[in-house]
BATI-339186 format. One record per atom (N, C-alpha, C, CB): residue number from 1; x, y, z. Coordinates in steps of 0.05 Angstrom, whole numbers, plus 32768, in hexadecimal, padded with zeros to 4 digits. Glycine has a CB too. Layout:
<sites>
site drenti NUM | c1 X | c2 Y | c3 Z
...
</sites>
This chain:
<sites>
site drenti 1 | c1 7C9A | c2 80FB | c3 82A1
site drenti 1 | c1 7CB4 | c2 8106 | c3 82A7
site drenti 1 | c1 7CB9 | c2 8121 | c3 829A
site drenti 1 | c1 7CC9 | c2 80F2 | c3 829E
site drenti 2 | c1 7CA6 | c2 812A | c3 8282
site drenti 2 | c1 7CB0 | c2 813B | c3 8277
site drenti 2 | c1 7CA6 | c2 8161 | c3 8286
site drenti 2 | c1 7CA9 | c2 8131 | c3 8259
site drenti 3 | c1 7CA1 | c2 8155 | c3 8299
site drenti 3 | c1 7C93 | c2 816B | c3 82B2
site drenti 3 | c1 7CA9 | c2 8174 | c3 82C7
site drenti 3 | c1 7C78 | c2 815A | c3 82C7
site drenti 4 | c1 7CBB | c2 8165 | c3 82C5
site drenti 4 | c1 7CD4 | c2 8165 | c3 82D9
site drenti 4 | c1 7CE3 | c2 817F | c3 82D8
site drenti 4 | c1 7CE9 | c2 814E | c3 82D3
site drenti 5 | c1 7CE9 | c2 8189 | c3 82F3
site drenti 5 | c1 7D00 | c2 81A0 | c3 82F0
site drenti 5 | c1 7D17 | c2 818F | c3 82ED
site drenti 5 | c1 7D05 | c2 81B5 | c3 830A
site drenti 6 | c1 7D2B | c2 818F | c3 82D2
site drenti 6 | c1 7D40 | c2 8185 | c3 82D8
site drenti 6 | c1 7D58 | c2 8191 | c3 82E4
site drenti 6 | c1 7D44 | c2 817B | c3 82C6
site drenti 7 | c1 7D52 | c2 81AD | c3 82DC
site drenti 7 | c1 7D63 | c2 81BF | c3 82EA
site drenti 7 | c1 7D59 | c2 81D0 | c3 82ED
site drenti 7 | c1 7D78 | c2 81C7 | c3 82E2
site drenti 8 | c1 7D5C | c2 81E3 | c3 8306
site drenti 8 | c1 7D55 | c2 8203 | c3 8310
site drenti 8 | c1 7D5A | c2 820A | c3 831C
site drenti 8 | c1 7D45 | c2 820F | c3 8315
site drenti 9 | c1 7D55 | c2 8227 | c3 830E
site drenti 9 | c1 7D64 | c2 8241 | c3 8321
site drenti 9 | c1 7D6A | c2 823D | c3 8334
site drenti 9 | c1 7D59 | c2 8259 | c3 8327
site drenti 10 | c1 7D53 | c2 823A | c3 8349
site drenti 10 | c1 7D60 | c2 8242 | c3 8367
site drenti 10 | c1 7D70 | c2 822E | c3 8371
site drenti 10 | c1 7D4A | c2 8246 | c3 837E
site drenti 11 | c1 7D76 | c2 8210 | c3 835F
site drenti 11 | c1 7D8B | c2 8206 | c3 836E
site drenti 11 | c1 7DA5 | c2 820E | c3 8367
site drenti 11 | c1 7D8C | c2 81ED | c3 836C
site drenti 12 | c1 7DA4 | c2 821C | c3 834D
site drenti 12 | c1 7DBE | c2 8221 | c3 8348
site drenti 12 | c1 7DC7 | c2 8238 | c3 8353
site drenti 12 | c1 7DC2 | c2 8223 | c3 832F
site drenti 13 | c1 7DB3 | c2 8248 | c3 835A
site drenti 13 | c1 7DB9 | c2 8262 | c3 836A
site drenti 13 | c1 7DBD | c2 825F | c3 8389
site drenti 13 | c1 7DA2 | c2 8275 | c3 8366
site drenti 14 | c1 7DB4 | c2 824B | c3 838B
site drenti 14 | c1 7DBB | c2 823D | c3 83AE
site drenti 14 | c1 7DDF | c2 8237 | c3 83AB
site drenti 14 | c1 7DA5 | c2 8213 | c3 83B5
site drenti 15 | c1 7DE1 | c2 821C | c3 839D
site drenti 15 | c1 7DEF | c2 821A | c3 8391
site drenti 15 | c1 7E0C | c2 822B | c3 838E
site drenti 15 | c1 7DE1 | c2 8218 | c3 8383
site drenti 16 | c1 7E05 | c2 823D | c3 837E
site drenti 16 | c1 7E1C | c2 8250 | c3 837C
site drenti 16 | c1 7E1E | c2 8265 | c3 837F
site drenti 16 | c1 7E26 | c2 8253 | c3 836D
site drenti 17 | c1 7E0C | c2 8271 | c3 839B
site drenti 17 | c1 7E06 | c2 828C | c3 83A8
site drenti 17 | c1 7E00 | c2 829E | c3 839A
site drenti 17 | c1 7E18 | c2 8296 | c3 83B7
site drenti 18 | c1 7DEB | c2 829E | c3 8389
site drenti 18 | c1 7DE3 | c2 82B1 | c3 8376
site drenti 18 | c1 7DF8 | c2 82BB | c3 8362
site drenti 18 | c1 7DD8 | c2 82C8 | c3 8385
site drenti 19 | c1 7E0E | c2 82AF | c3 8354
site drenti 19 | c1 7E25 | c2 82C2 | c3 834D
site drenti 19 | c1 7E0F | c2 82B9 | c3 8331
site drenti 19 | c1 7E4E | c2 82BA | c3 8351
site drenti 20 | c1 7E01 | c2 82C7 | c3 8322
site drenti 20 | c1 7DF3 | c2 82C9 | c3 8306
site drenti 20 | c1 7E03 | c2 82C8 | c3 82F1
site drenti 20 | c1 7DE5 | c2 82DF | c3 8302
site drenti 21 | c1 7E21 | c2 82D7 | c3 82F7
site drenti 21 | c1 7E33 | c2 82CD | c3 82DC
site drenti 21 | c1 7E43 | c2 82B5 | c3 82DA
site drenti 21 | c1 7E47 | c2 82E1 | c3 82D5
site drenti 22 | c1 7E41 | c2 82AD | c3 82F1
site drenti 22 | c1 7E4C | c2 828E | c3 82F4
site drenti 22 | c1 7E3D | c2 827B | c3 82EE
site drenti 22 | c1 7E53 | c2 8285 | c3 830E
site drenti 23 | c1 7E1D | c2 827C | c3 82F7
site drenti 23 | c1 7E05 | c2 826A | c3 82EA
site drenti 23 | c1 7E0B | c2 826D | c3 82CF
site drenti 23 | c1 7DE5 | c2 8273 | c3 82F2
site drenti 24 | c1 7DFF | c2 8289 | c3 82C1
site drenti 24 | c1 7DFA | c2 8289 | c3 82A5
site drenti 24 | c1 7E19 | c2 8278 | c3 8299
site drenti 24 | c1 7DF5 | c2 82AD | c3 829A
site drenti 25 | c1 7E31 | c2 8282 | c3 82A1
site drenti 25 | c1 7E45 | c2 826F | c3 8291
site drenti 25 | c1 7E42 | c2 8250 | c3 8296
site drenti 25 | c1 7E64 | c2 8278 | c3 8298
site drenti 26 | c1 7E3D | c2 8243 | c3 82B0
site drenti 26 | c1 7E3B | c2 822B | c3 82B0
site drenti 26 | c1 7E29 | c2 8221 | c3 82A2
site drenti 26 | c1 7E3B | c2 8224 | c3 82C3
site drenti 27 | c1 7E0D | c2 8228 | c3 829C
site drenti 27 | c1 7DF2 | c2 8221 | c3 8292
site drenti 27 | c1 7DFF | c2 8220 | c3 8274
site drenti 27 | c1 7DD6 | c2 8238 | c3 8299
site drenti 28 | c1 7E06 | c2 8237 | c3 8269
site drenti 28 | c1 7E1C | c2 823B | c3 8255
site drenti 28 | c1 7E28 | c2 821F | c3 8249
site drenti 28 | c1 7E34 | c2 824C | c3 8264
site drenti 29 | c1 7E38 | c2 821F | c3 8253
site drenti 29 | c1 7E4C | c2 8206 | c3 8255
site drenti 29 | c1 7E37 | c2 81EA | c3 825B
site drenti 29 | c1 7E66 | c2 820B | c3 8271
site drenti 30 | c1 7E25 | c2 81EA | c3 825E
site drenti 30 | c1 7E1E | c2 81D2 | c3 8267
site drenti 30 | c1 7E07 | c2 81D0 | c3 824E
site drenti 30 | c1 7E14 | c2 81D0 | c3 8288
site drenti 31 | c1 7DF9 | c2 81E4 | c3 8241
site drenti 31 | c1 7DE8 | c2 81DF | c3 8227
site drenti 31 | c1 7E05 | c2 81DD | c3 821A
site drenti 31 | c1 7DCF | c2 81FA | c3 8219
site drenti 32 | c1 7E16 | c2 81E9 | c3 8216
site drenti 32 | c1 7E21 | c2 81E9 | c3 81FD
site drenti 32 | c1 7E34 | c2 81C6 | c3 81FE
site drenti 32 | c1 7E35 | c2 8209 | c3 81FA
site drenti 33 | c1 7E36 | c2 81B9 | c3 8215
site drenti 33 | c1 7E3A | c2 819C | c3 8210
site drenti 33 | c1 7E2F | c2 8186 | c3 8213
site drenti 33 | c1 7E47 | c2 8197 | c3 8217
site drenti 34 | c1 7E13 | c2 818E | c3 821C
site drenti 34 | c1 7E03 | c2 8178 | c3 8216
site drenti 34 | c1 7DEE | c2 817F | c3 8209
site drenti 34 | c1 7DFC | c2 816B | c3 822A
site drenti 35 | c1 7DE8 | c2 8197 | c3 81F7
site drenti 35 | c1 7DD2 | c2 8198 | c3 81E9
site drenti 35 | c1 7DC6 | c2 817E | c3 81CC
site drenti 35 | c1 7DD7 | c2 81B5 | c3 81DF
site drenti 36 | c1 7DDF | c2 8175 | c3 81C8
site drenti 36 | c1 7DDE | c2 8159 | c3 81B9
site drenti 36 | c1 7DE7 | c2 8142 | c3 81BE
site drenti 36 | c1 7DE5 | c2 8159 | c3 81A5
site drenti 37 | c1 7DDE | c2 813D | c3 81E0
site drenti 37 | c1 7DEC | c2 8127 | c3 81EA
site drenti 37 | c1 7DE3 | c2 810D | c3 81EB
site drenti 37 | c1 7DF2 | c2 812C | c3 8200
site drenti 38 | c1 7DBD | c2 8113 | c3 81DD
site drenti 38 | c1 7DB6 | c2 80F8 | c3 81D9
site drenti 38 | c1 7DBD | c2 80F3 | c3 81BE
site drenti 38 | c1 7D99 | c2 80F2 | c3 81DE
site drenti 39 | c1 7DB2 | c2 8100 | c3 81A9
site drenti 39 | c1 7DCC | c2 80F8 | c3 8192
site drenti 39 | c1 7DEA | c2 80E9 | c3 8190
site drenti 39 | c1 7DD4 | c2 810F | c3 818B
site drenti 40 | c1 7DFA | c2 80F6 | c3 819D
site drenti 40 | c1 7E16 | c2 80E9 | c3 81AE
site drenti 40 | c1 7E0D | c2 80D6 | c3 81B3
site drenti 40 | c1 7E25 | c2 80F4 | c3 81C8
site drenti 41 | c1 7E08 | c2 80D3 | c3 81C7
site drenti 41 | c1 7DF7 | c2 80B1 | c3 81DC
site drenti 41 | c1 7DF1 | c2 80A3 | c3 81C5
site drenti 41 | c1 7DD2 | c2 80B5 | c3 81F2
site drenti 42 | c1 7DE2 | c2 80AA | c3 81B4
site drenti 42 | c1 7DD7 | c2 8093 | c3 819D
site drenti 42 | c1 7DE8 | c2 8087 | c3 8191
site drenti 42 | c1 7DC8 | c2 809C | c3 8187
site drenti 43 | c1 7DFC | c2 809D | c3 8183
site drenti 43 | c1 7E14 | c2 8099 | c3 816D
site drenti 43 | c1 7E2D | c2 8083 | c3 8181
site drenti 43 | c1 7E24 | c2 80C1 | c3 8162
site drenti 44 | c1 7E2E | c2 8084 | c3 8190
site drenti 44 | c1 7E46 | c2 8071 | c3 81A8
site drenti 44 | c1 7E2E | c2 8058 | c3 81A7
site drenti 44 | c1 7E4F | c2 8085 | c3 81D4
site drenti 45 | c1 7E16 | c2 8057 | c3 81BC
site drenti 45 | c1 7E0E | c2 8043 | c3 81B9
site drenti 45 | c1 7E0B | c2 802D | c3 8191
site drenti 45 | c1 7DF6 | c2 804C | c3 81C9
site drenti 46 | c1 7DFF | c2 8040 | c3 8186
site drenti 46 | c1 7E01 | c2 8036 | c3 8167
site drenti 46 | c1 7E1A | c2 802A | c3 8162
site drenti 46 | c1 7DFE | c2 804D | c3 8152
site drenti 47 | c1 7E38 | c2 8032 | c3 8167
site drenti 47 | c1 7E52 | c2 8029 | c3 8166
site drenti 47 | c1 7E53 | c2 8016 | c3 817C
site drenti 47 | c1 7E68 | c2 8040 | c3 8167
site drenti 48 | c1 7E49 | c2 8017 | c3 8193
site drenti 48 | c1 7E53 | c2 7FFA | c3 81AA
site drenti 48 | c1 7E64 | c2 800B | c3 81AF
site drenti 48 | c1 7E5E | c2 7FD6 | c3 81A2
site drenti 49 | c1 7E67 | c2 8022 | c3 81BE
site drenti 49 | c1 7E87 | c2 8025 | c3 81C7
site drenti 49 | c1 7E7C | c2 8031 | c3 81EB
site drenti 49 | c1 7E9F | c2 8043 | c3 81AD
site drenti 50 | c1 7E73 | c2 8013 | c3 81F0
site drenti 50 | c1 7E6C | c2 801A | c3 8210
site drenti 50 | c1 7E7D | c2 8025 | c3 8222
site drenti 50 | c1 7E65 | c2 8006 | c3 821E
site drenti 51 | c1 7E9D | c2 802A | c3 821E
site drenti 51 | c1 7EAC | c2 8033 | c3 822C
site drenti 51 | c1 7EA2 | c2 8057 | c3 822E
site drenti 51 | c1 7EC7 | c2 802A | c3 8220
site drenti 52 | c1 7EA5 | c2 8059 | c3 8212
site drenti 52 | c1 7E9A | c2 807A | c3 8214
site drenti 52 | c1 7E7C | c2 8089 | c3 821D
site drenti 52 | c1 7E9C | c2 8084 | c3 81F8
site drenti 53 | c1 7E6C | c2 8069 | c3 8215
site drenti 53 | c1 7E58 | c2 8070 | c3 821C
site drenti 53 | c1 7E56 | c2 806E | c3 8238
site drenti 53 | c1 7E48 | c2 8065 | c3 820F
site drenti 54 | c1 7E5F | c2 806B | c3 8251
site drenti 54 | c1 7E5E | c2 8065 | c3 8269
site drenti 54 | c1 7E64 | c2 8080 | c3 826F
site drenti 54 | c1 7E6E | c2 804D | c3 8273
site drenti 55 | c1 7E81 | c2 8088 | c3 8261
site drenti 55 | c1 7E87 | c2 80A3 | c3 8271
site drenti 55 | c1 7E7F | c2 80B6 | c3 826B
site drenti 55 | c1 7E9D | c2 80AA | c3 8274
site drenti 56 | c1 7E6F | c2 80BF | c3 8251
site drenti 56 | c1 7E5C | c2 80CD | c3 824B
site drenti 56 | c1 7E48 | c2 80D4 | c3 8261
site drenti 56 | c1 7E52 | c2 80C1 | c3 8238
site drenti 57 | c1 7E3E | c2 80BA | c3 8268
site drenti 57 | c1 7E28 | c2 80BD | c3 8276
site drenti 57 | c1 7E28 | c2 80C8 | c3 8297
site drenti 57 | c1 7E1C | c2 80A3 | c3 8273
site drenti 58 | c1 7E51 | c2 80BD | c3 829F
site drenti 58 | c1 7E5C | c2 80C3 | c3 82B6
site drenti 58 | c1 7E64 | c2 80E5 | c3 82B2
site drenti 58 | c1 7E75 | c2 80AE | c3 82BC
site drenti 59 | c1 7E5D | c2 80E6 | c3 829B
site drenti 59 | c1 7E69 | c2 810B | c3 829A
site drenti 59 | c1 7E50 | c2 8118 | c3 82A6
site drenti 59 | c1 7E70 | c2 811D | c3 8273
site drenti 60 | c1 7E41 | c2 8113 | c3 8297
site drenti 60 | c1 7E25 | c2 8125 | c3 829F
site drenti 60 | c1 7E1D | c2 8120 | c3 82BC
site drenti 60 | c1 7E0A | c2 811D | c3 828D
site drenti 61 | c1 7E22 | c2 810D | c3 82C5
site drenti 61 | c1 7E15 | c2 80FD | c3 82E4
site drenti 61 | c1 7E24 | c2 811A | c3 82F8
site drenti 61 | c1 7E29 | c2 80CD | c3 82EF
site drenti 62 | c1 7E3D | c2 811F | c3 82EE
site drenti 62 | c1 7E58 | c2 8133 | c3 82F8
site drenti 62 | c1 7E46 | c2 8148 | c3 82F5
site drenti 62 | c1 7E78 | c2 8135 | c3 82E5
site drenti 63 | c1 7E48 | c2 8151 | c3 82DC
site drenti 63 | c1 7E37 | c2 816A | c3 82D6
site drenti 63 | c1 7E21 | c2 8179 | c3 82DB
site drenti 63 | c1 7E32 | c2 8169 | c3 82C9
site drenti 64 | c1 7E0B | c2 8161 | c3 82E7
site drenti 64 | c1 7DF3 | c2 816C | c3 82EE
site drenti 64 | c1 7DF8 | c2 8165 | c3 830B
site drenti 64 | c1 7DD7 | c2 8160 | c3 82DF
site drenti 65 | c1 7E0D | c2 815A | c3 8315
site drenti 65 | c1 7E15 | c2 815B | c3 8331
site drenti 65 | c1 7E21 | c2 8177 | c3 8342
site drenti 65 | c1 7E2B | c2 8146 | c3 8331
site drenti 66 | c1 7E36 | c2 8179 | c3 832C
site drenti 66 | c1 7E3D | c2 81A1 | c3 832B
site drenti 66 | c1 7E2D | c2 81B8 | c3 832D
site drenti 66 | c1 7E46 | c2 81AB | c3 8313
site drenti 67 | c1 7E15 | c2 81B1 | c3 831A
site drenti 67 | c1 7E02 | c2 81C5 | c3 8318
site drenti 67 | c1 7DE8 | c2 81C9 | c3 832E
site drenti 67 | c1 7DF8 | c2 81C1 | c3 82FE
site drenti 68 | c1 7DF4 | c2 81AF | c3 8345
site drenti 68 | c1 7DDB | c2 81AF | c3 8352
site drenti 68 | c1 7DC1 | c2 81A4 | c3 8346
site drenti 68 | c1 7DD7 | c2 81C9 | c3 8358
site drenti 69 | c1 7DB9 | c2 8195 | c3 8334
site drenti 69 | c1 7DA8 | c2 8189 | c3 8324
site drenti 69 | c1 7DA9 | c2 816E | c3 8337
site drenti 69 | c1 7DB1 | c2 8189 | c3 8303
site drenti 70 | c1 7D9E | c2 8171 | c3 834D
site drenti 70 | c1 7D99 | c2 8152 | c3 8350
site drenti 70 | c1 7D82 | c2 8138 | c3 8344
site drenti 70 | c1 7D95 | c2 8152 | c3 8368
site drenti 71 | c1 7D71 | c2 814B | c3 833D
site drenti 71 | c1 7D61 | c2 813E | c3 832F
site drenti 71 | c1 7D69 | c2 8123 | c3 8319
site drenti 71 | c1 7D57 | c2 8151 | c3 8323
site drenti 72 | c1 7D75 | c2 8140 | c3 8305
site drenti 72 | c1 7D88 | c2 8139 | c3 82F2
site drenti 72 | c1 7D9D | c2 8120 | c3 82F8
site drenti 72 | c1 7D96 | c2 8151 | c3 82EE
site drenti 73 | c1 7DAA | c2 812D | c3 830D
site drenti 73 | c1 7DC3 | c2 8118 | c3 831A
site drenti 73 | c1 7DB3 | c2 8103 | c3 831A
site drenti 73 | c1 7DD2 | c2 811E | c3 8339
site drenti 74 | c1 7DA6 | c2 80F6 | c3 8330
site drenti 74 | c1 7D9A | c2 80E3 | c3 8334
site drenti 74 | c1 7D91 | c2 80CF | c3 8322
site drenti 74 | c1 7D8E | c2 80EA | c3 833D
site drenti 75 | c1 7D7F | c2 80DE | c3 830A
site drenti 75 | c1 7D73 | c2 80CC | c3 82FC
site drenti 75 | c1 7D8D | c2 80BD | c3 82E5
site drenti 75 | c1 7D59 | c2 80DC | c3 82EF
site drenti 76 | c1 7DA1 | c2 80CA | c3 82E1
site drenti 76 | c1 7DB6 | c2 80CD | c3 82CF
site drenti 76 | c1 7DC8 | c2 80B6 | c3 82E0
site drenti 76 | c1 7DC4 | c2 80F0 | c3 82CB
site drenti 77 | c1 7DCF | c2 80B5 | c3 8300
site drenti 77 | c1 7DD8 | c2 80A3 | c3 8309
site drenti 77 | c1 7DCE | c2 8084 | c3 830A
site drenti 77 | c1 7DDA | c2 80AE | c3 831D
site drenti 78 | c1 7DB0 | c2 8088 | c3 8307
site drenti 78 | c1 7D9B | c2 8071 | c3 8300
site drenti 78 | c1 7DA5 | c2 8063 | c3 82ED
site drenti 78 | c1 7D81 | c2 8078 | c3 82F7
site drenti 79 | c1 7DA2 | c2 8078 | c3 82D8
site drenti 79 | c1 7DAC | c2 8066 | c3 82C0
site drenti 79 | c1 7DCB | c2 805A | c3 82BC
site drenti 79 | c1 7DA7 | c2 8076 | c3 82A8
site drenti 80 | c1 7DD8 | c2 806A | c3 82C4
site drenti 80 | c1 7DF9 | c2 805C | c3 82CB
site drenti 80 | c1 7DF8 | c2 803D | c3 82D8
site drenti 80 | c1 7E0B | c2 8071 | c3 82E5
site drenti 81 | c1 7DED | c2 8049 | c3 82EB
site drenti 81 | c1 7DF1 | c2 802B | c3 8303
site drenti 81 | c1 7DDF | c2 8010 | c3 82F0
site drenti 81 | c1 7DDA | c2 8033 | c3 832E
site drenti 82 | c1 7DC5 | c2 801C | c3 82E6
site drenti 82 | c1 7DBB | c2 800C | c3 82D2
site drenti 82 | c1 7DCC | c2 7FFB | c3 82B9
site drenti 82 | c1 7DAA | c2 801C | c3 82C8
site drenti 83 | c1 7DE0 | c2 800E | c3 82AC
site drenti 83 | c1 7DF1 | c2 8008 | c3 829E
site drenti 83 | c1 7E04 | c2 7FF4 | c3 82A3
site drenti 83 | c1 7DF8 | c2 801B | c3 829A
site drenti 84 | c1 7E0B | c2 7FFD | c3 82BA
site drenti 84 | c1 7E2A | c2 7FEF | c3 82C8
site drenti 84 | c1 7E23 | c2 7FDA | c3 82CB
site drenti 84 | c1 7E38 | c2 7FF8 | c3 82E4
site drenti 85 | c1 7E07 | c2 7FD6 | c3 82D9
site drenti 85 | c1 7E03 | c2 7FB1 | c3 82E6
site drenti 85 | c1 7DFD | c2 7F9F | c3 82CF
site drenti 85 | c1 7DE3 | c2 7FAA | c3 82FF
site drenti 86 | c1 7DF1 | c2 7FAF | c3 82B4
site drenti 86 | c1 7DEB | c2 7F9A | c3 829F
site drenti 86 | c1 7DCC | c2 7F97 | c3 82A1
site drenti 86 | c1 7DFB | c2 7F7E | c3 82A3
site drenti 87 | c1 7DBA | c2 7FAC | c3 82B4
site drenti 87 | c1 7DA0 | c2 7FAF | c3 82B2
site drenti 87 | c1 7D92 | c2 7FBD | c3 8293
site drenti 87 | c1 7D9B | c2 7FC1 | c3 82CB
site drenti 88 | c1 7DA4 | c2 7FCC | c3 828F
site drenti 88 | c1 7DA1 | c2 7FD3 | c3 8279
site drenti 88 | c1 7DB3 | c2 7FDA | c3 825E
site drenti 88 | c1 7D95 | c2 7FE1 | c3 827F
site drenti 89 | c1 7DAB | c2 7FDB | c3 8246
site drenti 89 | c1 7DC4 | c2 7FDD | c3 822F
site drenti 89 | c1 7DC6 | c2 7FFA | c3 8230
site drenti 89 | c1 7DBE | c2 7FD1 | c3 820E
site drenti 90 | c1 7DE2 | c2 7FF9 | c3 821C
site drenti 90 | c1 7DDC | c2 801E | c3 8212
site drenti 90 | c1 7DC6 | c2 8027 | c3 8202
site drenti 90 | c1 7DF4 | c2 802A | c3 81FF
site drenti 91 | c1 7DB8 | c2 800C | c3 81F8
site drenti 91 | c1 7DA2 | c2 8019 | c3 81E5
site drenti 91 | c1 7D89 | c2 8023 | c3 81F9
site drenti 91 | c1 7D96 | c2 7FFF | c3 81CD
site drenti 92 | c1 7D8E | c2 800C | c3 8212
site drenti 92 | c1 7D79 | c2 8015 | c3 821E
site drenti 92 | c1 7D7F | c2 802B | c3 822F
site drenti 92 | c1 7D6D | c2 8001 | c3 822A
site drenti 93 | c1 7D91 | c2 8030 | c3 823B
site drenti 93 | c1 7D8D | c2 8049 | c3 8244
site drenti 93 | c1 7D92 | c2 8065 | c3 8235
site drenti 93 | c1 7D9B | c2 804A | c3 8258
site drenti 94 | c1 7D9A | c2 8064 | c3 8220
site drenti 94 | c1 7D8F | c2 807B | c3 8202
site drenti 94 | c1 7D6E | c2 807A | c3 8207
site drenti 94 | c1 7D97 | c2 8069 | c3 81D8
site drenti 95 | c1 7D65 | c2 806B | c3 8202
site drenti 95 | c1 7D46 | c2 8061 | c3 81FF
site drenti 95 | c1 7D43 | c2 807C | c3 821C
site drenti 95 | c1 7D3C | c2 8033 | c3 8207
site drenti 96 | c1 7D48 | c2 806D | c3 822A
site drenti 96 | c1 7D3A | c2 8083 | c3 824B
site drenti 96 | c1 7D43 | c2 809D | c3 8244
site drenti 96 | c1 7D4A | c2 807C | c3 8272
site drenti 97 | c1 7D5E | c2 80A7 | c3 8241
site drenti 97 | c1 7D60 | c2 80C6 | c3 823F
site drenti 97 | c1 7D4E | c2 80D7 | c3 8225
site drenti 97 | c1 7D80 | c2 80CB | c3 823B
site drenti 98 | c1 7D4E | c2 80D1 | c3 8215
site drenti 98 | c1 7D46 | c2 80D9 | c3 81FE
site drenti 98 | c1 7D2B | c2 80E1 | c3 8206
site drenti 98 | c1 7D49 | c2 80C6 | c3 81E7
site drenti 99 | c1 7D0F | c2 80D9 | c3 820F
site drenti 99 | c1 7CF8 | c2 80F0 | c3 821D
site drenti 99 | c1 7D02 | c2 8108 | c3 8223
site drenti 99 | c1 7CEA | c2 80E8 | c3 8239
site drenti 100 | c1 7D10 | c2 80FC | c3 8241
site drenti 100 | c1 7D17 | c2 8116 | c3 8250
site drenti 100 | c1 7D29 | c2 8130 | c3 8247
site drenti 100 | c1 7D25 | c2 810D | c3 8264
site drenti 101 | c1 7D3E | c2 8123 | c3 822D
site drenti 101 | c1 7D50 | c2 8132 | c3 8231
site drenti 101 | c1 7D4B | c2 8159 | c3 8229
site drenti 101 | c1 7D64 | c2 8122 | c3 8220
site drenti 102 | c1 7D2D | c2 8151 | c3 8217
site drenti 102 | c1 7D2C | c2 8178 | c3 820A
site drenti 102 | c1 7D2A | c2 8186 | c3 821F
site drenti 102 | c1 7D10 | c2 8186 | c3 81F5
site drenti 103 | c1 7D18 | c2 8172 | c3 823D
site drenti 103 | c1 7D0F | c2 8188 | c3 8246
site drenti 103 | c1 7D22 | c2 818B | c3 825B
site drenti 103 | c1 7CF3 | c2 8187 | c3 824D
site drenti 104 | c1 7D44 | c2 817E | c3 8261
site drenti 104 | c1 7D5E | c2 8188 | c3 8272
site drenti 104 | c1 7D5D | c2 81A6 | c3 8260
site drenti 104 | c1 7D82 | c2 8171 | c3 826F
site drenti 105 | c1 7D5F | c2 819A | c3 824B
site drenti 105 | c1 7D6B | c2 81B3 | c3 8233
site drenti 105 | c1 7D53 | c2 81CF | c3 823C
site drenti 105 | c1 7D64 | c2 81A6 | c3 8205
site drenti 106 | c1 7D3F | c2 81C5 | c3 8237
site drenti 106 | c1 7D31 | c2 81DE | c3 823B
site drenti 106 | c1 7D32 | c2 81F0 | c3 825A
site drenti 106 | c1 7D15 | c2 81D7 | c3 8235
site drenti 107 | c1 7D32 | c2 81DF | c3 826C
site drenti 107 | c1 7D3C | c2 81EC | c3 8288
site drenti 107 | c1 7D4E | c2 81F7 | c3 8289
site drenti 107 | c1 7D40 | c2 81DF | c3 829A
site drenti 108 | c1 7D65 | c2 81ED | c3 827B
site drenti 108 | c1 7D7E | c2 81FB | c3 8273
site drenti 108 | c1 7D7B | c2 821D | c3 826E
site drenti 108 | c1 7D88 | c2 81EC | c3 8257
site drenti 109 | c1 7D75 | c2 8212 | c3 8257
site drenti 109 | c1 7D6A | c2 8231 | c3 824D
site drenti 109 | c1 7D56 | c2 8242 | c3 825A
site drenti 109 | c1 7D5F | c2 8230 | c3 8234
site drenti 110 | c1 7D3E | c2 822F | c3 826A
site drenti 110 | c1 7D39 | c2 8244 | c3 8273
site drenti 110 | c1 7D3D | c2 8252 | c3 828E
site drenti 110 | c1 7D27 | c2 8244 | c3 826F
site drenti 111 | c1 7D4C | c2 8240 | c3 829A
site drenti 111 | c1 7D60 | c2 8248 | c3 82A8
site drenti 111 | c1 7D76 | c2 8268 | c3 829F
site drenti 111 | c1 7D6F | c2 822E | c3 82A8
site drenti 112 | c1 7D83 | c2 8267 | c3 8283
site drenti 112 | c1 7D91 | c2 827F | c3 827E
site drenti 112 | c1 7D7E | c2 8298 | c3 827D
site drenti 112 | c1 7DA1 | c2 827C | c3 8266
site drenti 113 | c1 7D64 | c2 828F | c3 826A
site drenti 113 | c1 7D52 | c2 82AC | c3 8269
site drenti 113 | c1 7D4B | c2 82B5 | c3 8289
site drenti 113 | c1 7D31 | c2 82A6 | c3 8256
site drenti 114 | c1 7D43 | c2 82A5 | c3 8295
site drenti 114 | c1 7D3D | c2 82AB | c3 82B4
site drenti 114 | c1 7D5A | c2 82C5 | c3 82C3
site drenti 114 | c1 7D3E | c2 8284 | c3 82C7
site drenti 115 | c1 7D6D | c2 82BB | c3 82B6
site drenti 115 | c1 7D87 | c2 82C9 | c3 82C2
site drenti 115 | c1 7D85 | c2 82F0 | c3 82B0
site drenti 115 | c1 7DAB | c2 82AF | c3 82B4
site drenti 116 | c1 7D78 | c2 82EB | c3 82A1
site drenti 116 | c1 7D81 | c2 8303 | c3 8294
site drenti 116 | c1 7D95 | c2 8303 | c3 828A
site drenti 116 | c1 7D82 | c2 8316 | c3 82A0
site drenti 117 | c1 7D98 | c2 8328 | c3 8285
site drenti 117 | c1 7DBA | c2 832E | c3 827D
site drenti 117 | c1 7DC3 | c2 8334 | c3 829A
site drenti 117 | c1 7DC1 | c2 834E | c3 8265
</sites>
């Protein structure tokens, strides 16, 4: 998994008709709230507070839905629907994101260097 585009350029530039200062702020905004979101995830599951932990996980499903990240979307909806039926705990779906998550982060970013100034 850790080979995956979780996000890129050209969808976001599909996406949002090339506007580059609209990507760079959204990409922006999207490291700067989930760059420690498996941390988060851990600290809610560690507390049991599956309420937050659900919508946590419903934020990002939104987020990488916005950004055109279907990848992202998808696998993130997996684990929701996993969650919801009782297929899996919050520990276990912490367990699944935590591989993947450096390399959203690193697409992220390298997603912004790709944009330039």
């Amino acid at each position: 998994m850790n080979d995956t585009v979780w996000l890129a350029l050209s969808d976001l530039e599909r996406t949002f008709a090339g506007r580059k200062p609209l990507i760079r702020k959204l990409v922006n905004v999207f490291i700067q709230t989930y760059d420690t979101f498996t941390d988060d995830m851990n600290t809610l599951a560690q507390q049991g507070d599956s309420k937050a932990f659900a919508v946590q996980l419903h934020s990002l499903k939104g987020a990488s839905a916005s950004l055109g990240a279907e990848t992202l979307r998808s696998r993130i909806a997996a684990l929701e629907a996993d969650l919801k039926s009782g297929a899996s705990s919050m520990q276990q779906v912490h367990a699944e994101l935590v591989p993947f998550w450096p390399a959203v982060m690193q697409n992220a970013r390298e997603i912004l260097n790709g944009l330039g100034e």
